[in-house]
PDB file of N, CA, C and O in Angstrom:
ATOM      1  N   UNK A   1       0.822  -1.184   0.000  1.00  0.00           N
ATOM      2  CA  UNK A   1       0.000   0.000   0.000  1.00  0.00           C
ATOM      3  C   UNK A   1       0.872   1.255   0.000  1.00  0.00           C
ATOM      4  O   UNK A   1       0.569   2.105  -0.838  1.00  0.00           O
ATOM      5  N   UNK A   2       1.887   1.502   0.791  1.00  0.00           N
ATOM      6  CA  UNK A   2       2.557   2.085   0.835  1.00  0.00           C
ATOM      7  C   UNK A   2       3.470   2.671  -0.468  1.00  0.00           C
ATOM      8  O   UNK A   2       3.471   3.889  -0.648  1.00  0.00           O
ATOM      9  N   UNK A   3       4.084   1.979  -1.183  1.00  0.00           N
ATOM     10  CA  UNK A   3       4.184   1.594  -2.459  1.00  0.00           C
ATOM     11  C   UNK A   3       3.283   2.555  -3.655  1.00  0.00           C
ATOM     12  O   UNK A   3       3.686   3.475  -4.367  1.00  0.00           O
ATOM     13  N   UNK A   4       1.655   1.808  -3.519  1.00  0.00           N
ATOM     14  CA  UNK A   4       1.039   2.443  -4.020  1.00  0.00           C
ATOM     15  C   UNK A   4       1.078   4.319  -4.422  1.00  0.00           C
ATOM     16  O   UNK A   4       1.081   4.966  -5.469  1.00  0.00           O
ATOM     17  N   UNK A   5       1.106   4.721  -2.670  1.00  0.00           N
ATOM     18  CA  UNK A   5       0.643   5.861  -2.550  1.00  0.00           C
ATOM     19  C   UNK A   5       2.023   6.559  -2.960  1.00  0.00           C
ATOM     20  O   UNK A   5       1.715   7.603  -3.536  1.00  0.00           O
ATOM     21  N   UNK A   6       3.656   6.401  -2.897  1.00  0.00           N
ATOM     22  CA  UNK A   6       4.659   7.046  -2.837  1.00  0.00           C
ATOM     23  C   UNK A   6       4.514   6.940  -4.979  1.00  0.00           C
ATOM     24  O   UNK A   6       4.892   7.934  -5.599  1.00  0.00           O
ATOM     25  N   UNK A   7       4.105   6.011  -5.582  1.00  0.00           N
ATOM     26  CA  UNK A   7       3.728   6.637  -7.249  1.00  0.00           C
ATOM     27  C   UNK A   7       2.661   7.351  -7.242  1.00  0.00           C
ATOM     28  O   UNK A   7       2.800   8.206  -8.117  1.00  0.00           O
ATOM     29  N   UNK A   8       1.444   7.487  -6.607  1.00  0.00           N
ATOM     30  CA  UNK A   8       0.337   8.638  -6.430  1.00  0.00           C
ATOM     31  C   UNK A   8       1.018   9.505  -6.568  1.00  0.00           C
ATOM     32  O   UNK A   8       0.804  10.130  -7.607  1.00  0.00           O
ATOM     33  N   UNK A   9       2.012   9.961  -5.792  1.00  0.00           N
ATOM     34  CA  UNK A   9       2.090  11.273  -5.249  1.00  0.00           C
ATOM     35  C   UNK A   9       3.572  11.773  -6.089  1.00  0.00           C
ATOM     36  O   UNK A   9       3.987  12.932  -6.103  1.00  0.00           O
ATOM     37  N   UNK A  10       4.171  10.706  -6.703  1.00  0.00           N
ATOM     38  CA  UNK A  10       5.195  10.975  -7.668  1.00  0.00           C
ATOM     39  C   UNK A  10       4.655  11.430  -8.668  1.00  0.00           C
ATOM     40  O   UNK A  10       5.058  12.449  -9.229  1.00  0.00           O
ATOM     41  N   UNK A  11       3.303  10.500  -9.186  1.00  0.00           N
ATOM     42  CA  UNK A  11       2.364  11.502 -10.621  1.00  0.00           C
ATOM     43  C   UNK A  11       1.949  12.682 -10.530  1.00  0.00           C
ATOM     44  O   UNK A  11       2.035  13.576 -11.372  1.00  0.00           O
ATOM     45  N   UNK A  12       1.192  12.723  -8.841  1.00  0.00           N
ATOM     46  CA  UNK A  12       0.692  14.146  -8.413  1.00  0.00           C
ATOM     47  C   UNK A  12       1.543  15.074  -8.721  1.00  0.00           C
ATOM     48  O   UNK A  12       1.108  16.033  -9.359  1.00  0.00           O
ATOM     49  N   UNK A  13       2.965  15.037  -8.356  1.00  0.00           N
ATOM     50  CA  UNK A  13       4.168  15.894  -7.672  1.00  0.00           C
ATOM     51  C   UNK A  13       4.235  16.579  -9.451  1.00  0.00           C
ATOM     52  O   UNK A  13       4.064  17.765  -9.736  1.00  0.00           O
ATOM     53  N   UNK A  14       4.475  15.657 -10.263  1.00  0.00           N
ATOM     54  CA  UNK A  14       4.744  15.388 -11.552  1.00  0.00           C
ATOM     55  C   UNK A  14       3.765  16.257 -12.818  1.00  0.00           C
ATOM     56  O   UNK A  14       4.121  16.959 -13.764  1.00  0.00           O
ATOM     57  N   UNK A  15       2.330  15.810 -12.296  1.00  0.00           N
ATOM     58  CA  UNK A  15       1.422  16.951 -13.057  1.00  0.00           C
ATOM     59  C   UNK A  15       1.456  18.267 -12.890  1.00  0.00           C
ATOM     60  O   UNK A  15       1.290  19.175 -13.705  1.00  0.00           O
ATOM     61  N   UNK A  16       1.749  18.284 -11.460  1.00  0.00           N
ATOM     62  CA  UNK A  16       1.979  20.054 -10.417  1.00  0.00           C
ATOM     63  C   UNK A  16       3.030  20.672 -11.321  1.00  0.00           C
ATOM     64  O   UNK A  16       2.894  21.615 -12.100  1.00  0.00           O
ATOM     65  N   UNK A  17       4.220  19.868 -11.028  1.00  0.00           N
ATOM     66  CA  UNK A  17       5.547  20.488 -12.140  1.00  0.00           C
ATOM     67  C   UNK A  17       4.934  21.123 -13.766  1.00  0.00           C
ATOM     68  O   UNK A  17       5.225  22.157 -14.366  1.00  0.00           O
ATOM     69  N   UNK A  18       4.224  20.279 -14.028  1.00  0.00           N
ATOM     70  CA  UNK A  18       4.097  20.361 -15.599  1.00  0.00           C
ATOM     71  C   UNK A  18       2.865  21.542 -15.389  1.00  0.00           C
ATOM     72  O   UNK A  18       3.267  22.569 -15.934  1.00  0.00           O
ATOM     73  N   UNK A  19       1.530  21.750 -14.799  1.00  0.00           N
ATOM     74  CA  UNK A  19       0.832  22.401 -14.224  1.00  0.00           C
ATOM     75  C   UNK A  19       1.415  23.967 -14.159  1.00  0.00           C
ATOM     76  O   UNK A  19       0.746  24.846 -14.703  1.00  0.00           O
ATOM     77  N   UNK A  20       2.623  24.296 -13.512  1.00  0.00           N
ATOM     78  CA  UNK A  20       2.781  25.521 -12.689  1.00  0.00           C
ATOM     79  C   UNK A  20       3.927  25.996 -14.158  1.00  0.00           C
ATOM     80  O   UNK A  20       4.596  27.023 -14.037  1.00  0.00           O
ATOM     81  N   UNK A  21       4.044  25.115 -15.520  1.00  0.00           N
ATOM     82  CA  UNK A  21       4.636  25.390 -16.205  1.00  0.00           C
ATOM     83  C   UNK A  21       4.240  26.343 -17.371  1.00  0.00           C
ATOM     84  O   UNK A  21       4.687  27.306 -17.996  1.00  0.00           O
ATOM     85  N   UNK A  22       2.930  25.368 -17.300  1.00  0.00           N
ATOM     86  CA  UNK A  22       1.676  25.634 -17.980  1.00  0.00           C
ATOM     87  C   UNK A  22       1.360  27.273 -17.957  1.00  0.00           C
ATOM     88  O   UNK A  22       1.322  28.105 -18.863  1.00  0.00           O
ATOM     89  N   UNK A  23       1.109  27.384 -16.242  1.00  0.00           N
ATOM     90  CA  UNK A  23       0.545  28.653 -15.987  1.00  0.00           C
ATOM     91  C   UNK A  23       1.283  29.743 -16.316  1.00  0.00           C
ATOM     92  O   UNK A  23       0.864  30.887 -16.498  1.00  0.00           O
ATOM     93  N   UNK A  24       2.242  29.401 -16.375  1.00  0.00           N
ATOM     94  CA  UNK A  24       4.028  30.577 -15.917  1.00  0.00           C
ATOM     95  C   UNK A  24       4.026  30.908 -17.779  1.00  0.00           C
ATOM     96  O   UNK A  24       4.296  32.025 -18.219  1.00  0.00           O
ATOM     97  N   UNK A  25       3.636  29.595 -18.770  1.00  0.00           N
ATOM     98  CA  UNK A  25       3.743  29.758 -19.977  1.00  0.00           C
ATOM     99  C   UNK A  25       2.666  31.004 -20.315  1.00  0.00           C
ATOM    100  O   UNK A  25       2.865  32.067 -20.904  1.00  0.00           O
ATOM    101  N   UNK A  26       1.429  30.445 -19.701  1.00  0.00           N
ATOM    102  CA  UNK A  26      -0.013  31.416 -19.703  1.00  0.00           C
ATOM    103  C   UNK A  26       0.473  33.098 -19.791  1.00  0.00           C
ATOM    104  O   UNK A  26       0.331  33.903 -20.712  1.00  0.00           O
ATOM    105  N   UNK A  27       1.056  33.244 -18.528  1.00  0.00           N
ATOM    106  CA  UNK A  27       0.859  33.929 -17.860  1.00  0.00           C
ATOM    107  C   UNK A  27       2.369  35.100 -18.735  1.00  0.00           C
ATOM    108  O   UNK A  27       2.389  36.321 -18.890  1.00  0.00           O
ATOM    109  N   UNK A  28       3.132  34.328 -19.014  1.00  0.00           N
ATOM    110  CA  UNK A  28       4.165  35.272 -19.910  1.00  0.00           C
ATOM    111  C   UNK A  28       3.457  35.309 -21.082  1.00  0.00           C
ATOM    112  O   UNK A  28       3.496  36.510 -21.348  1.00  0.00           O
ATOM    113  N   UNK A  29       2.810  34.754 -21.992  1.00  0.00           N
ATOM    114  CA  UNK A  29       1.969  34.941 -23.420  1.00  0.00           C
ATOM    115  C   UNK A  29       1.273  36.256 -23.033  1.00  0.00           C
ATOM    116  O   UNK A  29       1.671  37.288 -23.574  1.00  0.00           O
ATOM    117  N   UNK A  30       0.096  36.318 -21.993  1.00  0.00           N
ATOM    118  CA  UNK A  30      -0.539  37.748 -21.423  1.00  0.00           C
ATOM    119  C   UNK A  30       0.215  39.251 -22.042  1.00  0.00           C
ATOM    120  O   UNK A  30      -0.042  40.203 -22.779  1.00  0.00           O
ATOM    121  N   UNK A  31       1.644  38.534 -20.908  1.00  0.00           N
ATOM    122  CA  UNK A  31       1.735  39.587 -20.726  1.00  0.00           C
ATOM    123  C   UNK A  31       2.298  40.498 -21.694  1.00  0.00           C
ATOM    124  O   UNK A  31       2.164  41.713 -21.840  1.00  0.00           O
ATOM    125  N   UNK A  32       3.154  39.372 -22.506  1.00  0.00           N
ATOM    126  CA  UNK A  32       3.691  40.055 -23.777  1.00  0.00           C
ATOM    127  C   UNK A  32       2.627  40.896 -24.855  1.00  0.00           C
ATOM    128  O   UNK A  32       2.765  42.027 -25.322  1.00  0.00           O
ATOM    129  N   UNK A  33       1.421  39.812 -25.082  1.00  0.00           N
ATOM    130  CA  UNK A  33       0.192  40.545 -25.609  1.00  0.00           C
ATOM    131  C   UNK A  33      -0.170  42.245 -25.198  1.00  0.00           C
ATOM    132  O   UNK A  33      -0.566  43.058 -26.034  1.00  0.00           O
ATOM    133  N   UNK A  34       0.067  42.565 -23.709  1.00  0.00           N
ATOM    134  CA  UNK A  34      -0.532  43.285 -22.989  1.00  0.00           C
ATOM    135  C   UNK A  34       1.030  44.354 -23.859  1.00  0.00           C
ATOM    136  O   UNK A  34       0.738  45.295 -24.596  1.00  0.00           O
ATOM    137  N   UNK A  35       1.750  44.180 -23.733  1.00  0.00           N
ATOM    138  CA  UNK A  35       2.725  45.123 -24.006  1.00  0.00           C
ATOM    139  C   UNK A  35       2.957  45.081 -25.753  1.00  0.00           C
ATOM    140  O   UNK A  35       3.963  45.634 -26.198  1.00  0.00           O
ATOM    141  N   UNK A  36       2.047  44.448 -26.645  1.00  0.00           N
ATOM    142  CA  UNK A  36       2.154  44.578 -27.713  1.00  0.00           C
ATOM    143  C   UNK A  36       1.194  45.314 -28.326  1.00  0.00           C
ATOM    144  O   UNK A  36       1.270  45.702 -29.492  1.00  0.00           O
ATOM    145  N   UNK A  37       0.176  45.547 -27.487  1.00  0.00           N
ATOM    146  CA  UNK A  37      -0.501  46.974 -27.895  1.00  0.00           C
ATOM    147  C   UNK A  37      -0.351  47.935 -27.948  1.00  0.00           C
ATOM    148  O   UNK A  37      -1.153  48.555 -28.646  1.00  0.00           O
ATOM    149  N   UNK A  38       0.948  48.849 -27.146  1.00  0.00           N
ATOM    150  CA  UNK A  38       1.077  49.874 -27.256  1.00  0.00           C
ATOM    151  C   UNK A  38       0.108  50.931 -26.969  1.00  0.00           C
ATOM    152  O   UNK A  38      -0.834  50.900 -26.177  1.00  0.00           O
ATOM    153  N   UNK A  39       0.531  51.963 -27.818  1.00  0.00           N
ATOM    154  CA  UNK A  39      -0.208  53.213 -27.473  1.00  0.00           C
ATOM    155  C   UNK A  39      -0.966  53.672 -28.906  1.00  0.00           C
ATOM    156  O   UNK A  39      -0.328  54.392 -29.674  1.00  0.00           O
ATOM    157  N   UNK A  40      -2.607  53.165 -29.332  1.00  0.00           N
ATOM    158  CA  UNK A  40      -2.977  53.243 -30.412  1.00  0.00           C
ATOM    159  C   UNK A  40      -3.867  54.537 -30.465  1.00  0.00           C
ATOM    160  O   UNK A  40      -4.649  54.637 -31.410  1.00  0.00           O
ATOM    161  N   UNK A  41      -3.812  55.480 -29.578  1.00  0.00           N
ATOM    162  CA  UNK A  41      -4.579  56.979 -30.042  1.00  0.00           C
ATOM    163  C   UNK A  41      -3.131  57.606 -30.766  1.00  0.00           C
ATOM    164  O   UNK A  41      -3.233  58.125 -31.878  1.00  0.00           O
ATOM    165  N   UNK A  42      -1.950  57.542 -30.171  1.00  0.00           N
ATOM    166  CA  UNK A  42      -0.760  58.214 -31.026  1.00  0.00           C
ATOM    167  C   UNK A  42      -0.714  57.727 -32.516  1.00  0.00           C
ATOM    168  O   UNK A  42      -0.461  58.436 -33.490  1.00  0.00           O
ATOM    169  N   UNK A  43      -1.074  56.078 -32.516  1.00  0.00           N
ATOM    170  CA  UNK A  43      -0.951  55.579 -33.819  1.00  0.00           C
ATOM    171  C   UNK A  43      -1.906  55.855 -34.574  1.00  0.00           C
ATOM    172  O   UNK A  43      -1.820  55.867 -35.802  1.00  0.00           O
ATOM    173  N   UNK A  44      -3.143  56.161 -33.779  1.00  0.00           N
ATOM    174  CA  UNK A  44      -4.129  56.688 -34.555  1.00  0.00           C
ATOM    175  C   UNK A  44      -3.933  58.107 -35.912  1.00  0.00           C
ATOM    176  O   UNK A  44      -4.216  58.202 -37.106  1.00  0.00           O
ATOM    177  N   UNK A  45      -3.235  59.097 -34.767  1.00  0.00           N
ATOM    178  CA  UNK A  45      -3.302  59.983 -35.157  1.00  0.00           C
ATOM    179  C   UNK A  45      -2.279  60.311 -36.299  1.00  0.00           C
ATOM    180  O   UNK A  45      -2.456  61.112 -37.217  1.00  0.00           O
ATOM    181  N   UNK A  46      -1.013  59.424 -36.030  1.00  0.00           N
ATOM    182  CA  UNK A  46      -0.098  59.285 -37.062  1.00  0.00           C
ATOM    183  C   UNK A  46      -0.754  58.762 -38.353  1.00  0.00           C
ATOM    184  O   UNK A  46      -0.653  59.345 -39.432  1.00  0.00           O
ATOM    185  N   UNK A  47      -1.525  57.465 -38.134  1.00  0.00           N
ATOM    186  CA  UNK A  47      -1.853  57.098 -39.107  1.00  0.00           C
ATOM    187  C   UNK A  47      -2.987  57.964 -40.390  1.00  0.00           C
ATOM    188  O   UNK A  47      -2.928  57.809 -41.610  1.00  0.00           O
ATOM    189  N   UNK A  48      -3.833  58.748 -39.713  1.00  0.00           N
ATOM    190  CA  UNK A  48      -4.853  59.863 -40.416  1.00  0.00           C
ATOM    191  C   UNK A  48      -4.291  60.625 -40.418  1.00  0.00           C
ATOM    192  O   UNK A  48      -5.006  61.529 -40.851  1.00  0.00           O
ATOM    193  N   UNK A  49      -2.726  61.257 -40.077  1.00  0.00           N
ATOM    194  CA  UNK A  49      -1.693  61.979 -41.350  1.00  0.00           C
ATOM    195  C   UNK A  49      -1.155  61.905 -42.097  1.00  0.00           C
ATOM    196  O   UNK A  49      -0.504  62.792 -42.649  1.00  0.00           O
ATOM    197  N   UNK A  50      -1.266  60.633 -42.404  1.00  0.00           N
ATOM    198  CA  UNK A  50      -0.204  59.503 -43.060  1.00  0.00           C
ATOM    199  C   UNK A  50      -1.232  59.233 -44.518  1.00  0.00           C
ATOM    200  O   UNK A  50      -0.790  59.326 -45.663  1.00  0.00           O
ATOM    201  N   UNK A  51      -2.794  58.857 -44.146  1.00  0.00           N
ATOM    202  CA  UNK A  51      -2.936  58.857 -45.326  1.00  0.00           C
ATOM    203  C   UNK A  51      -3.995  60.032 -45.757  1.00  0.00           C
ATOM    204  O   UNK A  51      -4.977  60.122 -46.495  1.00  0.00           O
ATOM    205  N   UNK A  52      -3.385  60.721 -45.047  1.00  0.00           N
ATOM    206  CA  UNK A  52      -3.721  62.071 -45.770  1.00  0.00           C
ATOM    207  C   UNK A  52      -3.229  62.532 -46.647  1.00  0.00           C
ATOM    208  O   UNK A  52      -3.940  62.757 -47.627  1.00  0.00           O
ATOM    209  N   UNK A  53      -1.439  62.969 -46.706  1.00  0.00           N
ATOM    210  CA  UNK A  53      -0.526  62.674 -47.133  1.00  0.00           C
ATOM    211  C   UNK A  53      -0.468  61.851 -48.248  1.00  0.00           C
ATOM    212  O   UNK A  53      -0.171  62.393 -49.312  1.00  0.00           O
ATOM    213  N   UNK A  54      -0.778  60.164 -48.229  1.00  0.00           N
ATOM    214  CA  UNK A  54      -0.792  59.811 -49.339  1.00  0.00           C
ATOM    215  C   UNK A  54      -1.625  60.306 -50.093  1.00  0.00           C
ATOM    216  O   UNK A  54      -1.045  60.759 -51.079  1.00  0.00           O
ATOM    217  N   UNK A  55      -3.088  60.508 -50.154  1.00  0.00           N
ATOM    218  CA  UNK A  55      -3.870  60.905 -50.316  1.00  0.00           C
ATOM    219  C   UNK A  55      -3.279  62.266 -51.588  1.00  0.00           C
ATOM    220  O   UNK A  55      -3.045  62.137 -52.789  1.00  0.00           O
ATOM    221  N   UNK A  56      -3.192  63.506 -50.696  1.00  0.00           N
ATOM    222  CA  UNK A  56      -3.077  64.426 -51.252  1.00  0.00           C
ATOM    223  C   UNK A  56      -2.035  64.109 -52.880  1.00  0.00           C
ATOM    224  O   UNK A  56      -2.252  64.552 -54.008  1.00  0.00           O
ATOM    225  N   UNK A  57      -0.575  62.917 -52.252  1.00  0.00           N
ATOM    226  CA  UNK A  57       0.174  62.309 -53.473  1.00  0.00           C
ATOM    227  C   UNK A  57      -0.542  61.841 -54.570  1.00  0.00           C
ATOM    228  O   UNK A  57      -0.536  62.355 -55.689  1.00  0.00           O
ATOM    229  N   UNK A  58      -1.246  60.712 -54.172  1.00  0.00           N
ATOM    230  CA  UNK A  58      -2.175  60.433 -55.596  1.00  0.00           C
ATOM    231  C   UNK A  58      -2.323  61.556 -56.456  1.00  0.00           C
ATOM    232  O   UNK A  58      -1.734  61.883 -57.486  1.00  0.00           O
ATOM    233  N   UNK A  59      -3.302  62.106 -55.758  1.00  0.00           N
ATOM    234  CA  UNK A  59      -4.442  63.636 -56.157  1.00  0.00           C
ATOM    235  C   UNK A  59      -3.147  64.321 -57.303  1.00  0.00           C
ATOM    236  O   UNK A  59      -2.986  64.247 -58.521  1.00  0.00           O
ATOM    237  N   UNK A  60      -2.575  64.824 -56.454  1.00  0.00           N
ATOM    238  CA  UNK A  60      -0.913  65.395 -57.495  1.00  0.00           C
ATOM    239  C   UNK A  60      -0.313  64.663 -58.823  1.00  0.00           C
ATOM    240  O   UNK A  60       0.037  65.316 -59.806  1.00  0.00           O
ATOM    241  N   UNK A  61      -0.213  62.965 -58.740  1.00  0.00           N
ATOM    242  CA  UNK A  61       0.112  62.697 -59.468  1.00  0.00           C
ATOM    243  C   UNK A  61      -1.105  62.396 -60.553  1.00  0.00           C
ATOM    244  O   UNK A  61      -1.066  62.352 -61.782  1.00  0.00           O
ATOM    245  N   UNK A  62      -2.060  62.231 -59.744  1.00  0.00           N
ATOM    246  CA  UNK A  62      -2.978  62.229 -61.084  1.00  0.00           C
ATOM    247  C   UNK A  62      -3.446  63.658 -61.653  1.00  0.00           C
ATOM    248  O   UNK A  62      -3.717  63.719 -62.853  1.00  0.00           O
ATOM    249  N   UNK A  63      -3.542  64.669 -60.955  1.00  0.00           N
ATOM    250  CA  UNK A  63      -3.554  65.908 -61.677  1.00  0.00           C
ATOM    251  C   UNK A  63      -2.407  66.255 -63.103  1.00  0.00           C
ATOM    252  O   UNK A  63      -2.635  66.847 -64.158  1.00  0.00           O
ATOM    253  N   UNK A  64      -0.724  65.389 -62.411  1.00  0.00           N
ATOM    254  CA  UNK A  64       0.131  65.718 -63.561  1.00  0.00           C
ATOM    255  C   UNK A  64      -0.102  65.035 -65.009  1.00  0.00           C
ATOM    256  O   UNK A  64       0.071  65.465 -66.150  1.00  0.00           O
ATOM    257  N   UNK A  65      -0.646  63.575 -64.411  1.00  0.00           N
ATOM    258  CA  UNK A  65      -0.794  62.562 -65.547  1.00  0.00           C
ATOM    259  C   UNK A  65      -1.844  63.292 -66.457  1.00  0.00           C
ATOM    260  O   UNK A  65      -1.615  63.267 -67.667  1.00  0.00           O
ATOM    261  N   UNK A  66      -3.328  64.146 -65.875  1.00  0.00           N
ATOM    262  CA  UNK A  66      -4.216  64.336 -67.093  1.00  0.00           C
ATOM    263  C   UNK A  66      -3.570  65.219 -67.291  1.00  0.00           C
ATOM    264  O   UNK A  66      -3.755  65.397 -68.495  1.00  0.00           O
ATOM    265  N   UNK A  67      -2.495  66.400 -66.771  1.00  0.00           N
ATOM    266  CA  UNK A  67      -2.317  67.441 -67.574  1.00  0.00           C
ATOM    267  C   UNK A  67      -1.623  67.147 -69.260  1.00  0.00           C
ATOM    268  O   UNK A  67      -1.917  67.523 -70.395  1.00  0.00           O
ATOM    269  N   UNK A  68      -0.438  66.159 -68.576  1.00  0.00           N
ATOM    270  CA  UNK A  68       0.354  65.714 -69.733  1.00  0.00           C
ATOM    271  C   UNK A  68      -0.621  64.628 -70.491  1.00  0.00           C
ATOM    272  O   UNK A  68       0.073  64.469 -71.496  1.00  0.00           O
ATOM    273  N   UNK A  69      -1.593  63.896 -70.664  1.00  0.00           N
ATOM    274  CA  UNK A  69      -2.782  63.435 -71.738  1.00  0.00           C
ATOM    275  C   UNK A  69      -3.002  64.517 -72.846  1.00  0.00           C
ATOM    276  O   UNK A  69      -2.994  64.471 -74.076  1.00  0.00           O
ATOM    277  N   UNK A  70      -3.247  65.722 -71.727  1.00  0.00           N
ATOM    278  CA  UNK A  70      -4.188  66.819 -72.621  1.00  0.00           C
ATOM    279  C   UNK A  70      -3.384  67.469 -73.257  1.00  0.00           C
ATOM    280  O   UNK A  70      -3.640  67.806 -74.413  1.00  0.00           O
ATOM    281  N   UNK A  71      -2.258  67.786 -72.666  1.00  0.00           N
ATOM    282  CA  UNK A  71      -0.532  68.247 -73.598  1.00  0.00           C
ATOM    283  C   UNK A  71      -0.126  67.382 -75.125  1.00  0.00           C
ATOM    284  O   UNK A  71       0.068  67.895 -76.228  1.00  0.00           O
ATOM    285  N   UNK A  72      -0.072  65.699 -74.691  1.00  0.00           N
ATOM    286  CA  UNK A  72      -0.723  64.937 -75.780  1.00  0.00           C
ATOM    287  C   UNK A  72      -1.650  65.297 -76.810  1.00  0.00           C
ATOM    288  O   UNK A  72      -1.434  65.225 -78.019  1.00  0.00           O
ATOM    289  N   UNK A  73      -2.463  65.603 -76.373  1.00  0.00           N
ATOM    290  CA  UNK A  73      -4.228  65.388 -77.065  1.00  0.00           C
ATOM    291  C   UNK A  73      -3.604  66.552 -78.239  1.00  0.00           C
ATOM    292  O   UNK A  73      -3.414  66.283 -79.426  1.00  0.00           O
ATOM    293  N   UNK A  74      -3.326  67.977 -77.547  1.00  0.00           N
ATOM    294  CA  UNK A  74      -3.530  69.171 -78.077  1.00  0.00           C
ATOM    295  C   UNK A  74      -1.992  68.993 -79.288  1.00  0.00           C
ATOM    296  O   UNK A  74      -2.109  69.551 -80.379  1.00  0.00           O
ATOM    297  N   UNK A  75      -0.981  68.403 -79.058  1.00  0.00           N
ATOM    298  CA  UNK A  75       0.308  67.837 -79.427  1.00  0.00           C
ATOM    299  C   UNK A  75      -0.387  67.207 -81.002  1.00  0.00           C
ATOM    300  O   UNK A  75      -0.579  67.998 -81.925  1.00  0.00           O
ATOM    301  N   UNK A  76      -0.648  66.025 -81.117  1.00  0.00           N
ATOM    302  CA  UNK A  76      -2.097  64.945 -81.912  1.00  0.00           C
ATOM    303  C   UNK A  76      -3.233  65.774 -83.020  1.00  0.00           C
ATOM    304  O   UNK A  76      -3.719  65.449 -84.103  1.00  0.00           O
ATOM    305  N   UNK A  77      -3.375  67.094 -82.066  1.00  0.00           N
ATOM    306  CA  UNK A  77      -4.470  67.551 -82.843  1.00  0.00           C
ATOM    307  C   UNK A  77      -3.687  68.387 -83.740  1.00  0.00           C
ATOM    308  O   UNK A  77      -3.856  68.224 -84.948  1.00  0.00           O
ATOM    309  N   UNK A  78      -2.946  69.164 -83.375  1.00  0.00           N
ATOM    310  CA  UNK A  78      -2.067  70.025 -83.884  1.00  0.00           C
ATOM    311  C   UNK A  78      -1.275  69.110 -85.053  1.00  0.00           C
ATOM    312  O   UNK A  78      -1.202  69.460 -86.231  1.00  0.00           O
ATOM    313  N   UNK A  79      -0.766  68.025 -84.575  1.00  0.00           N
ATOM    314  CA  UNK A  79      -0.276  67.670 -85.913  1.00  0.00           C
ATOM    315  C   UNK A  79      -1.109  67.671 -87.121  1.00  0.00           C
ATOM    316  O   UNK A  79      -0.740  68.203 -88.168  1.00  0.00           O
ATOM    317  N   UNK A  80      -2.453  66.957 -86.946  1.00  0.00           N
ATOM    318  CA  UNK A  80      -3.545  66.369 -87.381  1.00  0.00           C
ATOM    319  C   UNK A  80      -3.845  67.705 -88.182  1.00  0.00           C
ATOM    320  O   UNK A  80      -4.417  67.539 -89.259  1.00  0.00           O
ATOM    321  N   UNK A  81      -3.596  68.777 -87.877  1.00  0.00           N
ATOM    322  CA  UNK A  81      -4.017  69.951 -88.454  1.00  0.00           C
ATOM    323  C   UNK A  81      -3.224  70.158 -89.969  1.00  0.00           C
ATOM    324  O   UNK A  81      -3.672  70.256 -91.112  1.00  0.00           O
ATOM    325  N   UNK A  82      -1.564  70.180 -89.313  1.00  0.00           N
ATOM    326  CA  UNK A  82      -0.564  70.104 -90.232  1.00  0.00           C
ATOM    327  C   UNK A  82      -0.676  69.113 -91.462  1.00  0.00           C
ATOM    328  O   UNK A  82      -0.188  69.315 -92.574  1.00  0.00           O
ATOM    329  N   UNK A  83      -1.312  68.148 -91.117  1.00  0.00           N
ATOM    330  CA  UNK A  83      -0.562  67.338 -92.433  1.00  0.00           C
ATOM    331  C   UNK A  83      -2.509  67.547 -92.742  1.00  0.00           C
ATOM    332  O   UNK A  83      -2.605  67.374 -93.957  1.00  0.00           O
ATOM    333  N   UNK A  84      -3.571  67.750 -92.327  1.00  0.00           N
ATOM    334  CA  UNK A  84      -4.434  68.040 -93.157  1.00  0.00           C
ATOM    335  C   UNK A  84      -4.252  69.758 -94.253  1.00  0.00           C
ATOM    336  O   UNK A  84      -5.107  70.033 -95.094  1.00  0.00           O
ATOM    337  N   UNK A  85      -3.273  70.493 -94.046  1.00  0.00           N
ATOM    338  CA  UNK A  85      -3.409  71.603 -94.611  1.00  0.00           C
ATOM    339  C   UNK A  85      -2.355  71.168 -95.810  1.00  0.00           C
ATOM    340  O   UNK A  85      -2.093  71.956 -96.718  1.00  0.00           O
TER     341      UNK A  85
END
């Protein structure tokens, strides 16, 4: 009987170990999570300048692209003029 109970308490002893490993694993995952959020009103605010910014870039480059089309166009027509006269 005796016997018995000294492997009981070797499995017990044994799950506890693996148990308090478990938790300690838990419990560092948290916390790293907790510190991987940061500070998201700063990022907020960076970020809605950011694509503002891009924003306004597009807008610019597509303003240059139709200018130079229509620089084209008027380029096209003008020839079109020449070799009709």
């Amino acid at each position: 009987m005796q016997r018995f109970n000294k492997a009981i308490d070797c499995i017990t002893f044994k799950n506890l170990k693996e148990m308090k490993k478990l938790v300690l694993m838990a419990a560092a995952i948290v916390a790293v999570s907790f510190a991987s959020c940061g500070n998201k009103a700063a990022n907020a605010e960076q970020a809605a300048a950011d694509s503002i910014r891009i924003a306004d870039s597009i807008a610019a480059v597509e303003a240059a692209a139709a200018e130079a089309a229509a620089q084209a166009a008027d380029t096209v027509a003008a020839d079109s003029a020449v070799v009709a006269e």
